[in-house]
C-alpha positions as CSV (number, residue, x, y, z in Angstrom):
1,X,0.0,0.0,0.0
2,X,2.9,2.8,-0.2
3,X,2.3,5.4,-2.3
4,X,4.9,5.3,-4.3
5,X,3.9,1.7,-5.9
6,X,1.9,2.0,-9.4
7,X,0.5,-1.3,-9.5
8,X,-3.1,-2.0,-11.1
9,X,-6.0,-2.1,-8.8
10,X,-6.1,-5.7,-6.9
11,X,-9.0,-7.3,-8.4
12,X,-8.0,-5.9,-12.0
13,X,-6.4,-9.5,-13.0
14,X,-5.1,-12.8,-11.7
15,X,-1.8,-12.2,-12.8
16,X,1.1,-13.1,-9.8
17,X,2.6,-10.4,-8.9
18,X,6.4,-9.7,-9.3
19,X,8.4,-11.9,-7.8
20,X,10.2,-9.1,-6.4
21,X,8.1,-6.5,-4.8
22,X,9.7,-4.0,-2.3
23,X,8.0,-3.8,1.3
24,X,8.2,-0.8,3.7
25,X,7.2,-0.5,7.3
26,X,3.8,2.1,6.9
27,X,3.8,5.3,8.8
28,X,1.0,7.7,9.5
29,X,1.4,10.2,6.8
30,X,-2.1,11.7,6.9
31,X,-1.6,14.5,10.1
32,X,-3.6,17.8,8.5
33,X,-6.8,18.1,6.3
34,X,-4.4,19.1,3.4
35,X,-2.8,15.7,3.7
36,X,-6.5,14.1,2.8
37,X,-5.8,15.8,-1.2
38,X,-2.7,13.8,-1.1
39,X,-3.9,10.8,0.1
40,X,-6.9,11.2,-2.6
41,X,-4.5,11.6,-4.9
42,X,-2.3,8.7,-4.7
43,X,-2.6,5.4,-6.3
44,X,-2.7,3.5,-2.9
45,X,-6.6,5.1,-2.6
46,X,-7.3,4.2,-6.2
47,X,-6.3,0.8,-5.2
48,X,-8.0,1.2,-2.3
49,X,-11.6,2.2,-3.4
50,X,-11.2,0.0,-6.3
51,X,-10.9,-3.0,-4.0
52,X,-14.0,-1.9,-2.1
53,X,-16.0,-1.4,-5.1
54,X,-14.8,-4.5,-6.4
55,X,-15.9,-6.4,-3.8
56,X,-19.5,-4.0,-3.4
57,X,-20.3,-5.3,-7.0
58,X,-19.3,-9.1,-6.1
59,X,-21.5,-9.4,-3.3
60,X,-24.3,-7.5,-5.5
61,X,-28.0,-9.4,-4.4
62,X,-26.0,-12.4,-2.7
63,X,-27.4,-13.5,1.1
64,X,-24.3,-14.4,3.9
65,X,-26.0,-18.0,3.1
66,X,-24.9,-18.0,-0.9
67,X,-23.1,-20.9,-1.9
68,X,-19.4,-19.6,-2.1
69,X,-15.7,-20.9,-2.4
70,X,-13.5,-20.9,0.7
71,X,-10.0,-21.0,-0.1
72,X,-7.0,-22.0,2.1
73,X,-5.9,-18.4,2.7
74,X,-9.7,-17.6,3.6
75,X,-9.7,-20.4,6.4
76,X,-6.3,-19.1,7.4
77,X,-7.6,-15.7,7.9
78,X,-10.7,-17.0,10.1
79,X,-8.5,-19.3,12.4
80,X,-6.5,-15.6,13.0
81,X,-9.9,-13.6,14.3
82,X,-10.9,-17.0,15.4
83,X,-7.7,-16.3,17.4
84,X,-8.3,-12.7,18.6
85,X,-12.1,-13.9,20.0
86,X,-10.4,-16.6,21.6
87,X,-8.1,-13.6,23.4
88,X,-11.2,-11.9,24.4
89,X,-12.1,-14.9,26.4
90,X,-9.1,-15.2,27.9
91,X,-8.8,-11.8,29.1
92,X,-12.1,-10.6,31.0
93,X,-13.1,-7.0,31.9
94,X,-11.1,-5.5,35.1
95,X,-13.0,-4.0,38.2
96,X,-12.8,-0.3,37.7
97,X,-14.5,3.2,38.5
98,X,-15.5,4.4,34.9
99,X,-18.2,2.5,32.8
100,X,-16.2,3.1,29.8
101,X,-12.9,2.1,28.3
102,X,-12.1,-0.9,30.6
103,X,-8.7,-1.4,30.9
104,X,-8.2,-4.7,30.3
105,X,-8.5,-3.7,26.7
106,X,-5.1,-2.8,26.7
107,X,-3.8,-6.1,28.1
108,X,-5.4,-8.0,25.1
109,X,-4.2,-5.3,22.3
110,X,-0.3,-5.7,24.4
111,X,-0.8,-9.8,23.1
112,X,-1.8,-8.9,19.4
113,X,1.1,-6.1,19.2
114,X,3.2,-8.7,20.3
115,X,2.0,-11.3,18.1
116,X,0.9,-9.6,15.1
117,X,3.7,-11.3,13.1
118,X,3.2,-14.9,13.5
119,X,-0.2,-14.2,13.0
120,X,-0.1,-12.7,9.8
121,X,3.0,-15.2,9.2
122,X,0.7,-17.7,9.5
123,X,-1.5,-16.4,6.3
124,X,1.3,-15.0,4.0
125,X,3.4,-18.2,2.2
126,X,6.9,-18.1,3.6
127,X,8.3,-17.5,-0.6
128,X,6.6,-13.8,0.9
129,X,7.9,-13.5,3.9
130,X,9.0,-10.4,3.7
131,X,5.5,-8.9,3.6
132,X,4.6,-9.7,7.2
133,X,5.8,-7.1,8.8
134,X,4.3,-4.2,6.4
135,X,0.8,-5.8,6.4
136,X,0.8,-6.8,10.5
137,X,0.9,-3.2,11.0
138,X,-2.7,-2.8,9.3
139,X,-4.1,-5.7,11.1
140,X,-2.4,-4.1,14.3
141,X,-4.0,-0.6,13.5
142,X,-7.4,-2.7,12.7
143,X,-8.6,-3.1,16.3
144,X,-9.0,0.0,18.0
145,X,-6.8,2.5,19.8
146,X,-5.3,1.3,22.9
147,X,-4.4,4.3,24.4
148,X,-8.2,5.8,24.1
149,X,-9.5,2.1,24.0
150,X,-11.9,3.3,21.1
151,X,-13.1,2.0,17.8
152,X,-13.8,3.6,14.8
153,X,-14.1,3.5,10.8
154,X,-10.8,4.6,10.6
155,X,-9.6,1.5,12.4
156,X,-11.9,-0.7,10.0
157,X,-10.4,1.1,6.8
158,X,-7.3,-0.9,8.0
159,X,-8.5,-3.6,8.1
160,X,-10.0,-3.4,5.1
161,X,-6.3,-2.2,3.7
162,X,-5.3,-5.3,5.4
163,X,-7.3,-7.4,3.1
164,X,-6.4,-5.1,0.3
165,X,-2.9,-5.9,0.7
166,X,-3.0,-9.3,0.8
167,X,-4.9,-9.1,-2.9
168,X,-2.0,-6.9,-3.4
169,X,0.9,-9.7,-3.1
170,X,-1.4,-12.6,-4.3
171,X,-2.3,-14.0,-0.8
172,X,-6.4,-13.5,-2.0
173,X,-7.1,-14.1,-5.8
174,X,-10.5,-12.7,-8.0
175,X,-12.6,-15.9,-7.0
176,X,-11.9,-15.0,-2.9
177,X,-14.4,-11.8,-3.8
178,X,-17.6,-13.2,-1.9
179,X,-15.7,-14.8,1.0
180,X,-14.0,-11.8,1.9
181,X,-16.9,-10.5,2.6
182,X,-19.1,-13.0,4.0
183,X,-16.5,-14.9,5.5
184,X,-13.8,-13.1,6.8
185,X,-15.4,-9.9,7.2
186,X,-18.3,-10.8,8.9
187,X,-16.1,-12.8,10.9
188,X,-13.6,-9.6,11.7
189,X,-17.2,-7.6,12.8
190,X,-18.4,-10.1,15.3
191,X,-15.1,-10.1,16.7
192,X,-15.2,-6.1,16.9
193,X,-18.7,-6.0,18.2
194,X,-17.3,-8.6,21.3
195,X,-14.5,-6.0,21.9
196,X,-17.3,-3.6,21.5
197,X,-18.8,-4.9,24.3
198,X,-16.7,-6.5,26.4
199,X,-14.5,-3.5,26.8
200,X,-16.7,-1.0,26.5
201,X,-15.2,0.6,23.7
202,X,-16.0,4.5,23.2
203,X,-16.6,5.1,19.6
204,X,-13.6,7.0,17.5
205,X,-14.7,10.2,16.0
206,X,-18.4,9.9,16.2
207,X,-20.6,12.4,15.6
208,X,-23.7,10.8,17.7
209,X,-27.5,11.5,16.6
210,X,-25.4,12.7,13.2
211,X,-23.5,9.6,12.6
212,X,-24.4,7.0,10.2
213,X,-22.9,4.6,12.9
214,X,-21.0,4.6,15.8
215,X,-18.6,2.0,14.8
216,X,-18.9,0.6,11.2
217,X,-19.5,1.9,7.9
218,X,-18.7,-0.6,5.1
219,X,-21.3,-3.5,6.1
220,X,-23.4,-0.7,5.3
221,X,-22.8,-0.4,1.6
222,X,-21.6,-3.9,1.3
223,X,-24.9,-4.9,3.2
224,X,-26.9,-1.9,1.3
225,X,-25.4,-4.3,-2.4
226,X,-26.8,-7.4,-1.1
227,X,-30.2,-6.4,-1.0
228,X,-29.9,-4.5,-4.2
229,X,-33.4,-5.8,-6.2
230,X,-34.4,-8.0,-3.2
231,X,-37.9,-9.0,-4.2
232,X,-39.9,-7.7,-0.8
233,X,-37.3,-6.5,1.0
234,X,-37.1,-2.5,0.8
235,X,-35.1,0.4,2.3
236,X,-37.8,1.4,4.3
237,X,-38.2,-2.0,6.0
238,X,-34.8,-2.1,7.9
239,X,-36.6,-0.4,10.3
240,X,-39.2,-2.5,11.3
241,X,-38.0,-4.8,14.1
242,X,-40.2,-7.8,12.7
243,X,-38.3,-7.4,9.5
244,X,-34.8,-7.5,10.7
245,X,-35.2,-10.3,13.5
246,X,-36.5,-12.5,10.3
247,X,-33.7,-11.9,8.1
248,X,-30.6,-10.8,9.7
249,X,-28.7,-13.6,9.4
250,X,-28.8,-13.1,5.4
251,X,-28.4,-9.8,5.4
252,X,-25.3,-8.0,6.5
253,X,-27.1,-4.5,6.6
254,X,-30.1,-5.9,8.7
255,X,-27.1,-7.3,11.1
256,X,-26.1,-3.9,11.6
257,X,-29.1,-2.7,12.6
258,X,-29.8,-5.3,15.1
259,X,-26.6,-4.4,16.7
260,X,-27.5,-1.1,17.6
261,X,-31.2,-1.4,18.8
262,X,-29.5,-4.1,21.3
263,X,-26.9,-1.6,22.0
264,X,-28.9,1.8,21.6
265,X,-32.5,2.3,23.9
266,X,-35.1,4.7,22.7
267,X,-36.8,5.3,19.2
268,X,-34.9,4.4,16.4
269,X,-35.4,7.7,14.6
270,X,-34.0,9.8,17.8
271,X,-30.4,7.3,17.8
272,X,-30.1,6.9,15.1
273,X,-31.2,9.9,12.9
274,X,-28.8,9.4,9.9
275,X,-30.2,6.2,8.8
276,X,-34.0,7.0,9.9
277,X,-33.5,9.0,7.0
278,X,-32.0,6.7,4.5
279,X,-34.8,4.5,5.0
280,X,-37.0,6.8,3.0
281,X,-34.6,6.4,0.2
282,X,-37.2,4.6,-2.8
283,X,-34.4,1.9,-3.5
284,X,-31.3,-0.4,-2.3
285,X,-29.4,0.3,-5.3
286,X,-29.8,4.2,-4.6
287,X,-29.1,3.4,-0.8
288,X,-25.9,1.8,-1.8
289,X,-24.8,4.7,-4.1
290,X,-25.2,7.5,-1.9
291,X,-23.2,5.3,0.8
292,X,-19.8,4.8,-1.4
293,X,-20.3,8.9,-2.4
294,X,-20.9,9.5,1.4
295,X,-17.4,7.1,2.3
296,X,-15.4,8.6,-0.4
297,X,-16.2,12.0,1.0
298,X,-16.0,11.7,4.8
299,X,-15.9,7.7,5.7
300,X,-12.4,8.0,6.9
301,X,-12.5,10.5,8.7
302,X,-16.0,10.6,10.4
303,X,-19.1,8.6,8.8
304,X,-21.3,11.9,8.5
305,X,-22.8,14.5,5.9
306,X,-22.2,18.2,7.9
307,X,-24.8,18.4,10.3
308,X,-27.1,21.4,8.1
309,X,-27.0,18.4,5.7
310,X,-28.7,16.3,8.2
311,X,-31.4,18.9,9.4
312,X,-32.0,19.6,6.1
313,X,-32.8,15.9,5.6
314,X,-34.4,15.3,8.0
315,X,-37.0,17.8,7.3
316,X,-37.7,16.7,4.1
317,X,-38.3,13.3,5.8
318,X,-40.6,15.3,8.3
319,X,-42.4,16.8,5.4
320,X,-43.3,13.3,3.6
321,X,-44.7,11.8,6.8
């Protein structure tokens, strides 16, 4: 993923890559807004977004129960977050005075900083060795902050750029598309929403009643895809409790929103304002549009229009009702 690299995006063919590619150790480089125009700008986002649109078009009117290859690699990568989970267990919440951030987060982050290597050693053939350490540091960066103990949609972009490298150096091939998504993402969120809760995780960034969510953003529009022409199924469904408790094991989007009415208490429309809204949108295909233009412009950074945007929607909603 360093900038300087000009490689095509890493769906674009199942060629093998060189057999000499350079690695380097990544450093934050993004520390000012101006630095977002230069991140924009680089090939390492166009490789970036085109692996998430790759993967937004595989998964395209597919259910979490389609029929799908699981290659070696993909097992590989689910026995490592079968790993972390298993680290959860073995590491339970601390007595402490604050609700929030529990402390014993940063024991279990100390084992995966520590261990980061053999685990991603453990997915990357050894003829590729040298990769390991470049790509741990995504996986590392791909749990949440230890120092804040918070979670956020920058920490999932890494580990999305995880995955993204590893199509990068030929560890995932074209035909892993589906079970990126359904396997070893939706693997990597259940084990983010037991860190979620287990630690008490504050959320990185969010922007509360205005925030799409408080943690995640790509099951959104990956989950927004797979219902794209679902026969019944409709935008303004996901918010019907009936609707979601019957079909959120299909559904990636409806798992989202089952997580935060366990999480959140109170009308959905007053927690979660953003998506209130996009349940009035007439379509899933238009649902999933406006997602990846809403992630290109602000998913990184925090997963909100500006806040006048939001009012202004939401009184249009107002209006219609």
């Amino acid at each position: 993923m360093a900038e300087g690299e000009r490689q095509p995006p890493p769906d674009s063919s199942e060629e093998t890559p060189s057999a000499t590619p350079t690695f380097i150790i990544p450093k934050k480089e993004i520390h000012t807004v101006p630095d977002m125009g230069k991140w924009k700008r680089s090939q390492a986002y166009a490789d970036y977004i085109g692996f998430i649109l790759t993967l937004n078009e595989g998964v395209k009117g597919k259910k979490l129960t389609f029929d799908y290859k699981v290659s070696e690699a993909i097992e590989k990568l689910v026995a490592l977050l079968d790993t972390l989970d298993r680290w959860i267990d073995e590491t339970p919440p601390v007595d402490q005075p604050s609700r929030f951030g529990n402390k014993a987060y940063r024991t279990w982050y100390a084992k995966l900083d520590q261990e980061a290597e053999n685990l991603v050693a453990t997915v990357i053939p050894t003829n590729l060795a040298a990769a390991v350490p470049e790509v741990a540091v995504y996986l590392k960066e791909a749990v949440g902050n230890s120092t804040r103990i918070d979670y956020g949609t920058g920490h999932e972009a890494a580990f999305a750029a995880f995955l993204c490298c590893l199509c990068k150096i030929g560890v995932l091939r074209v035909d892993d598309q589906v079970a990126i998504v359904f396997k070893v993402f939706d693997r990597y969120l259940e084990v983010m929403r037991k860190l979620q809760k287990t630690y008490r995780m504050e959320p990185a960034g969010s922007q509360g009643v205005w925030g799409l969510d408080d943690f995640q953003f790509l099951p959104f529009i990956w989950g927004s895809s797979q219902l794209i022409d679902h026969p019944h199924l409709e935008p303004r469904h996901f918010v019907d409790e009936k609707a979601v408790s019957e079909n959120h094991k299909d559904y990636m989007f409806l798992q989202c929103i089952l997580f935060i009415t366990e999480m959140k208490t109170g009308p959905f429309a007053e927690h979660s304002n953003q998506l209130w809204n996009i349940s009035a949108v007439p379509s899933w295909s238009k649902v999933n549009q406006g997602l990846i233009r809403m992630y290109k412009a602000e998913g990184f950074t925090r997963p909100v229009p500006h806040p006048r945007e939001a009012l202004r929607r939401a009184e249009r909603r107002a209006s219609r009702l």
